[in-house]
N, C-alpha and C positions, 0 to 999 in steps of 0.2 A: 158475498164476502170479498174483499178488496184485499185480494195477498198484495198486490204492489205495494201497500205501505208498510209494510213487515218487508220487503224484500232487500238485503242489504245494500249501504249505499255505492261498493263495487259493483254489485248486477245493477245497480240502475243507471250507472255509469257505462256499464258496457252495451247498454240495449241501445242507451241512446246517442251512443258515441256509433255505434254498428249502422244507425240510423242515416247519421250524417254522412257516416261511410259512402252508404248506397245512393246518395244524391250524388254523388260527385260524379263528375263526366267521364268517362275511361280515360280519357289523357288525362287526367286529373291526379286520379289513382292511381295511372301508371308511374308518374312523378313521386306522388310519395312515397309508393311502395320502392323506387331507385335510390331515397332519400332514405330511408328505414333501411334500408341492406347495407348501405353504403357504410364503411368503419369511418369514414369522417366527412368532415362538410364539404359540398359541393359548388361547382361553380354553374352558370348558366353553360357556358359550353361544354362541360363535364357530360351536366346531363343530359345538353343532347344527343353527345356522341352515343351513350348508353338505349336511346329509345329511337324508333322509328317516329317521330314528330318533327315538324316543323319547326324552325326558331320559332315564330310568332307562337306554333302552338304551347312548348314548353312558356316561354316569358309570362304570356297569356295566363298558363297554369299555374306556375308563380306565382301570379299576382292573383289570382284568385283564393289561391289555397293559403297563401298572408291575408287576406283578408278576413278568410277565417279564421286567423290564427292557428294555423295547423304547421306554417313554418312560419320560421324567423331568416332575415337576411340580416348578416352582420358581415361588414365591409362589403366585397361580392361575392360570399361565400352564403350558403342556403342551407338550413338547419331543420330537424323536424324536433319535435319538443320529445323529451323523454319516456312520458309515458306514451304518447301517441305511438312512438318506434317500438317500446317492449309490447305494447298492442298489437300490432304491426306484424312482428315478428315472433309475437308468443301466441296467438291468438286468431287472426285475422289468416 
């Protein structure tokens, strides 16, 4: 019996979001989970001050975690998309 295709389309959303989670590098996730807490948009130097990383590491992470589209940059400030943050912070 295949219960995943009965299973609603939030739980399927959240396994495979959980998924993507756990590929991410630790500096990766350290980044978003700074981005998620944070009450408003951040800048690259913001959040290195906030993490024990390297410039290159954070940038790096940046630009990896936009590629996935899990943040957005708009002017120099760095964004995590909404549902990913109440994920983030309700859940994760």
């Amino acid at each position: 019996q295949n219960r995943g295709f009965f299973m609603p389309l939030r739980d399927k959303f959240l396994i495979k979001f959980k998924i993507i989670l756990d590929k991410l590098s630790p500096s990766d996730q350290q980044i978003l989970i700074t981005l998620a807490n944070s009450e408003q948009n951040l800048t690259v130097l913001e959040i290195f001050k906030q993490l024990s990383l390297s410039v290159d590491e954070v940038i790096n992470g940046l630009q990896r975690l936009g590629d996935r589209c899990l943040i957005e940059k708009i002017d120099n400030y760095f964004q995590i998309n909404k549902i990913i943050k109440n994920y983030l912070t309700n859940c994760g």
